[in-house]
VOGU-3710 file (C-alpha; in Angstrom, 3 decimals, decimal comma):
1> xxxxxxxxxx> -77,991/251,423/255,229  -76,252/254,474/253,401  -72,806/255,010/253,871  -72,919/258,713/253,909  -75,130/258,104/257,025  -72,672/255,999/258,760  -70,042/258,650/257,319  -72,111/261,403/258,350  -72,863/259,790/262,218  -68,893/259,110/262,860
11> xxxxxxxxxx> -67,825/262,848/261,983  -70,507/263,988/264,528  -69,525/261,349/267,363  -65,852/262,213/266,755  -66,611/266,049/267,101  -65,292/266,623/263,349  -68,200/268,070/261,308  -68,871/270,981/259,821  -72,292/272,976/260,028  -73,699/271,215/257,221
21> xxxxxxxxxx> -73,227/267,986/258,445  -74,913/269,597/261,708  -78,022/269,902/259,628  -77,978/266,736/258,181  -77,462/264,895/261,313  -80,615/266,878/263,069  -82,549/266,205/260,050  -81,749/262,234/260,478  -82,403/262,184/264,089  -85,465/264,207/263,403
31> xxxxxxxxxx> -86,309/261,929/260,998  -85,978/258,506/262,914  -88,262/260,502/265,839  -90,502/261,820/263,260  -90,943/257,790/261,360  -91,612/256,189/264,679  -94,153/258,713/266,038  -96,143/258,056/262,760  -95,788/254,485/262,862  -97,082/254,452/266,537
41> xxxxxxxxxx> -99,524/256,857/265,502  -100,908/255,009/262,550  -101,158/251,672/264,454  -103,490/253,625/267,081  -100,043/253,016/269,645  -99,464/256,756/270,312  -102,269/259,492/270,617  -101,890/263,356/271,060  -103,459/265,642/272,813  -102,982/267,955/269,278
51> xxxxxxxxxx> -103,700/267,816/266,192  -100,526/266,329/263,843  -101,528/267,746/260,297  -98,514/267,675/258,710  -95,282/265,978/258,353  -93,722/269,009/259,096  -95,591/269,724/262,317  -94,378/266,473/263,158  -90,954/266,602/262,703  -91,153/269,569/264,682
61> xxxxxxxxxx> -92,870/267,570/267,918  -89,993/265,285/267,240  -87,044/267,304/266,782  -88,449/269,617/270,744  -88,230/265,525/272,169  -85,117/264,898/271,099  -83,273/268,277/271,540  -82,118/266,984/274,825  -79,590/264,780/273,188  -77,966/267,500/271,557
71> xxxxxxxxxx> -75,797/268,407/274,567  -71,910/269,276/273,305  -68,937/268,095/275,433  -65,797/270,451/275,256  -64,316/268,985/272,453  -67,462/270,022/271,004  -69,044/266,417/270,245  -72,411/265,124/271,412  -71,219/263,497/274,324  -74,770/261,582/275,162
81> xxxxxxxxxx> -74,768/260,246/271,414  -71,289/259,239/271,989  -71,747/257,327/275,154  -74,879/255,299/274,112  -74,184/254,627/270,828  -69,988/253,369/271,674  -71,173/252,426/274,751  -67,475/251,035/275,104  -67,254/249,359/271,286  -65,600/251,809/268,877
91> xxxxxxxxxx> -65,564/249,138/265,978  -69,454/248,825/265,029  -70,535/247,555/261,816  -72,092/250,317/259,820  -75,535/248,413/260,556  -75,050/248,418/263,706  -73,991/252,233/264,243  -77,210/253,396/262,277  -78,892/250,725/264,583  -77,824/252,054/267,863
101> xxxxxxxxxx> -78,362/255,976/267,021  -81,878/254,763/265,890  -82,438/252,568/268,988  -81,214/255,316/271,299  -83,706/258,210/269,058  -86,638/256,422/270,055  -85,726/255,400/273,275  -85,331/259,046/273,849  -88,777/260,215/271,851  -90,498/257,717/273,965
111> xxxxxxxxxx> -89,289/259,070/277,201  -89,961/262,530/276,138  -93,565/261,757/275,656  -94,153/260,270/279,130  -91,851/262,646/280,975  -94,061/265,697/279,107  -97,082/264,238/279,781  -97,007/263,414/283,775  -95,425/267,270/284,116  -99,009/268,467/282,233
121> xxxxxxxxxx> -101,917/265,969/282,583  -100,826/263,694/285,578  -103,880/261,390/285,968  -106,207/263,325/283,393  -107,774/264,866/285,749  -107,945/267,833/283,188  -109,454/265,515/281,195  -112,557/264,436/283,628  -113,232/268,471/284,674  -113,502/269,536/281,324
131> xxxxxxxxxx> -115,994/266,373/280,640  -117,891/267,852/283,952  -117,860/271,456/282,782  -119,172/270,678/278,939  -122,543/271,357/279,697  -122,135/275,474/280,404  -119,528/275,671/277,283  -122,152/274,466/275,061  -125,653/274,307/274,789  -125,843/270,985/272,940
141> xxxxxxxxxx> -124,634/268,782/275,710  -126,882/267,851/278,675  -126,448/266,335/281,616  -128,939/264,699/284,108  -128,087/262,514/287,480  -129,403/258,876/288,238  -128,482/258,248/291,998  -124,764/258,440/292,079  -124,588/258,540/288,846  -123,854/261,238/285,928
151> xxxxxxxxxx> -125,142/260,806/282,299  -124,762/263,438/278,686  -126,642/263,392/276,058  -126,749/265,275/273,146  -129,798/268,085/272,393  -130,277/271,008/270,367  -132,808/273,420/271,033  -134,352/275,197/274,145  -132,737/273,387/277,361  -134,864/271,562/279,321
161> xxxxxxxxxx> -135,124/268,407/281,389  -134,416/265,159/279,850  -136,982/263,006/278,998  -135,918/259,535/279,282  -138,292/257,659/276,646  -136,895/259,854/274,202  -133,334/258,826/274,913  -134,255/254,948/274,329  -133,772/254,416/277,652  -134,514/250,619/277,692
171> xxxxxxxxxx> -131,838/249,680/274,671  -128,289/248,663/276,121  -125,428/251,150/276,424  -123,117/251,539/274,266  -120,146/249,073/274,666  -116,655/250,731/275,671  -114,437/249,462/272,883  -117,192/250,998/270,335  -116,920/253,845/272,848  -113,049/253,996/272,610
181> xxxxxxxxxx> -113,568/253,761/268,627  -115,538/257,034/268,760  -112,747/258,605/270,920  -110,224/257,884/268,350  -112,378/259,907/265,618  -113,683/262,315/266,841  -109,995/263,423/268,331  -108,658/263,135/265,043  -111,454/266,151/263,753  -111,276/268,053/267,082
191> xxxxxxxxxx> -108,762/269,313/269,643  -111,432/270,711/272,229  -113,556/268,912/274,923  -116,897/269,959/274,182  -116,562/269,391/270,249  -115,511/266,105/271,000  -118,057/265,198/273,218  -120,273/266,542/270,185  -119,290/264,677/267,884  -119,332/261,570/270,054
201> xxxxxxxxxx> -123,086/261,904/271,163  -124,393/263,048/267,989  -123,229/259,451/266,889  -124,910/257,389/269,731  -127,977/259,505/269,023  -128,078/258,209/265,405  -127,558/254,844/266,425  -131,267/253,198/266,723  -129,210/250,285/268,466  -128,188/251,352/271,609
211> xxxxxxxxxx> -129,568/254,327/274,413  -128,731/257,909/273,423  -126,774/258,782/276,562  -123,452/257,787/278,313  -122,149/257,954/281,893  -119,478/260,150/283,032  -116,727/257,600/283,953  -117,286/255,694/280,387  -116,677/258,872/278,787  -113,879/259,616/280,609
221> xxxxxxxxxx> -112,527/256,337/280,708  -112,359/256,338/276,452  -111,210/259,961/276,174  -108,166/259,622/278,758  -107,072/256,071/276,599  -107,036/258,634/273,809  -105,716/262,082/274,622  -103,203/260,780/276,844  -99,571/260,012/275,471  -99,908/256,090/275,740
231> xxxxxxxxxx> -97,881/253,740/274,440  -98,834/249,693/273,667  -96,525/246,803/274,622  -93,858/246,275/272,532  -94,252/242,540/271,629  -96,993/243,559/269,104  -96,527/243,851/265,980  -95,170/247,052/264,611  -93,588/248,563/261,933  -90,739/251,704/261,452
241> xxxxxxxxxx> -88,253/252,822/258,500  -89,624/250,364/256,262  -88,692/247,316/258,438  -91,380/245,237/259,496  -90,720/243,245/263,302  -92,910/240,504/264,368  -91,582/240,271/268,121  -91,656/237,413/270,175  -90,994/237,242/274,020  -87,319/237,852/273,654
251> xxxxxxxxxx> -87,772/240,832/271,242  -90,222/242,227/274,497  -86,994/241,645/276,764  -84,782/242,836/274,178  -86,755/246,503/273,755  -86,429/246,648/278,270  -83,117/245,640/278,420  -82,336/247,668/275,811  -83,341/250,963/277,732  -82,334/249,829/281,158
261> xxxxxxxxxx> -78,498/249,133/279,550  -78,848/252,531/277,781  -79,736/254,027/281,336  -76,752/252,206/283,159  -74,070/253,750/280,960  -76,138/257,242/282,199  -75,860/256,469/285,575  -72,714/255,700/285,466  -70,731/258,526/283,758  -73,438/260,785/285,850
271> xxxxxxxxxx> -72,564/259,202/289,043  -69,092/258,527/288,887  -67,373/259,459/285,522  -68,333/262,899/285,338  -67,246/263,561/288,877  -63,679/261,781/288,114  -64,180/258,975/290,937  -63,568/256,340/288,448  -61,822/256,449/284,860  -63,235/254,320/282,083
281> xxxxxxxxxx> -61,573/251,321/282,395  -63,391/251,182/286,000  -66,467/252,333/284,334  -66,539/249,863/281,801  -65,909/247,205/284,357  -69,244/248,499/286,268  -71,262/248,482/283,180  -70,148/244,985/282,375  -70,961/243,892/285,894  -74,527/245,802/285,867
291> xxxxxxxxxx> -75,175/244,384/282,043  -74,627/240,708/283,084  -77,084/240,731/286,131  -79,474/242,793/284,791  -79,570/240,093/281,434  -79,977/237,522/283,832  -82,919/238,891/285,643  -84,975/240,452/282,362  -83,917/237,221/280,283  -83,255/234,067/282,826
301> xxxxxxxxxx> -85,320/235,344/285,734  -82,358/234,425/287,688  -81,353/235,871/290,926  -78,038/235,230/291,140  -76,421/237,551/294,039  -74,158/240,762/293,531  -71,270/239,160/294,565  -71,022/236,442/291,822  -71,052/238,918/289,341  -68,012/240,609/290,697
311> xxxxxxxxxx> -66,030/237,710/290,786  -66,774/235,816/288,256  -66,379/236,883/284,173  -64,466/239,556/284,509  -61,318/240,695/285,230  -61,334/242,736/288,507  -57,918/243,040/289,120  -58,710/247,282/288,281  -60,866/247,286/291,381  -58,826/245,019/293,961
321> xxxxxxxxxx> -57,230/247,780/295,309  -59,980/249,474/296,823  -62,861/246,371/296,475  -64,997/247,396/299,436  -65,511/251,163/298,111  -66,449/249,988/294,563  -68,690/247,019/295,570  -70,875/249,478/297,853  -70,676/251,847/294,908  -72,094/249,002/292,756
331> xxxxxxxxxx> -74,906/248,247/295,506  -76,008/251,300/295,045  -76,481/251,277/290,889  -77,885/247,980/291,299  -80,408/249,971/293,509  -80,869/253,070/290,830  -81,060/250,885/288,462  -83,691/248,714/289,683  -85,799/251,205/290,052  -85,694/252,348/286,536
341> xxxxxxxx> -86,070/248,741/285,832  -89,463/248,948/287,312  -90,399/252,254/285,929  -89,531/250,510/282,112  -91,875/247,220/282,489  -94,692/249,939/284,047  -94,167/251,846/280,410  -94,948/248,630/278,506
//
């Protein structure tokens, strides 16, 4: 890793950096956000709902997710950078400060995608009445109904009833991973429905192979795996800054854990810091408490109770004074967090 990077990323946690270091510390973010996007993108991982024609443009997508980590305490540091990547160890390695700031940029990309999406597309239903409304946008797509069901085909000329001996009716349909293939193409070329839907059947029609119409819910099924933000799970294969990671079961755990501990120190200062209930020696102790169960859940699958995390491993002598209020307190992450917990492993 270069030291002017680790150089660069203490100045800005510290709150001493000047305007050019600004820019080179947005650029690096942006970067990071900008490297794994394209990774994800390349390995078919991540799909947009846009076009990505540049790196630019990309960076750009990048740098809108990740604004939200750019919020400046009064001493005028980044006070979310601070907290995740310290997250109570001010001695990292220089590895492992780049490490942590590029951990926490794609934790944050990632849940910037599937925060963005549920606001605009929740379900795709956008997806399925644009698929519906095709065939009076363009008079190259047909539709015709089979009992319950709804089928397109592609035609040019005069409209006019399908014909099903000319559609090669009696061949088998077109399987939904060669389907889900086509998707991925033809939303590379196209932004819009219809063109995509184009594009699509004009392929199935040239295929002597297989019939020369699909059904609504296969099309729909292929096109919302692709213009949805989706994500794979992480204990494939991938690759990111050059490094290449072939994750086991553990790495899997590692990648949850990861973002649940990142989301406990959140909670936390949110909850408590910020509103001066506790200080951060009390804080810390919480976090430690909240890091060992959780480990011991995502890792062990044990289900040790609350309380023998609070009295064992750690020195609790800063909360004996008022034990009943914090342990309720920590009931109540536990809860929070749990939830998140479930909201993570849903993600991957």
């Amino acid at each position: 890793m270069n030291n002017s990077n680790n150089y660069l990323i203490s100045r800005i946690i510290d709150g001493c950096y000047s305007h050019q270091d600004l820019k080179l510390f947005i650029n690096l973010c942006s970067s990071i956000s900008a490297a794994y996007l394209k990774n994800e993108m390349y390995y078919n991982r991540i799909y947009f709902p846009i076009v990505i024609k540049d790196d630019i443009e990309l960076k750009d997508i990048s740098l809108d997710l990740i604004a939200p980590l750019f919020e400046r305490d009064e001493s005028n540091s980044f006070k979310l950078f601070k907290h995740c990547i310290l997250t109570g160890n001010n001695h990292l390695s220089e590895e492992s400060l780049y490490n942590r700031l590029k951990s926490v940029i794609i934790s944050k990309t990632k849940q910037e995608l599937i925060e963005r999406f549920k606001e605009e597309e929740p379900g795709g239903y956008k997806i399925l009445r644009n698929i519906k409304l095709t065939p009076a946008r363009t008079n190259k797509i047909k539709k015709f109904n089979i009992q319950f069901n709804t089928y397109f085909y592609y035609f040019e000329g005069e409209c006019q009833e399908p014909v099903i001996d000319h559609l090669n009716a009696e061949l088998p349909e077109i399987a939904q991973d060669e389907l889900l293939e086509l998707a991925h193409i033809a939303c590379k070329k196209d932004t819009v429905i219809p063109k995509i839907l184009e594009n699509i059947l004009i392929n199935v029609k040239n295929n002597v192979t297989i019939r020369n119409f699909i059904e609504l819910s296969a099309l729909f099924k292929a096109l919302k795996n692709v213009l949805l933000y989706k994500t794979v799970p992480l204990d494939s294969n991938f690759e990111y800054n050059g490094h290449f990671n072939n994750n086991s079961g553990d790495d899997y755990n590692s990648y949850i854990f990861q973002e649940l501990y990142e989301n406990i120190i959140f909670v936390v200062k949110n909850k408590y810091i910020d509103s001066g209930k506790i200080d951060e020696h009390v804080a810390g102790y919480y976090n430690s408490v909240l890091k060992e169960y959780f480990k011991d859940i995502i890792f062990a699958n044990d289900r040790n109770t609350l309380p023998h995390y609070l009295n064992n491993g750690f020195d609790n002598s800063i909360i004996k004074d008022h034990y009943p209020q914090h342990k309720t307190r920590i009931e109540y992450l536990v809860k929070l967090c749990k939830n998140k917990l479930e909201q993570i492993i849903s993600k991957y």
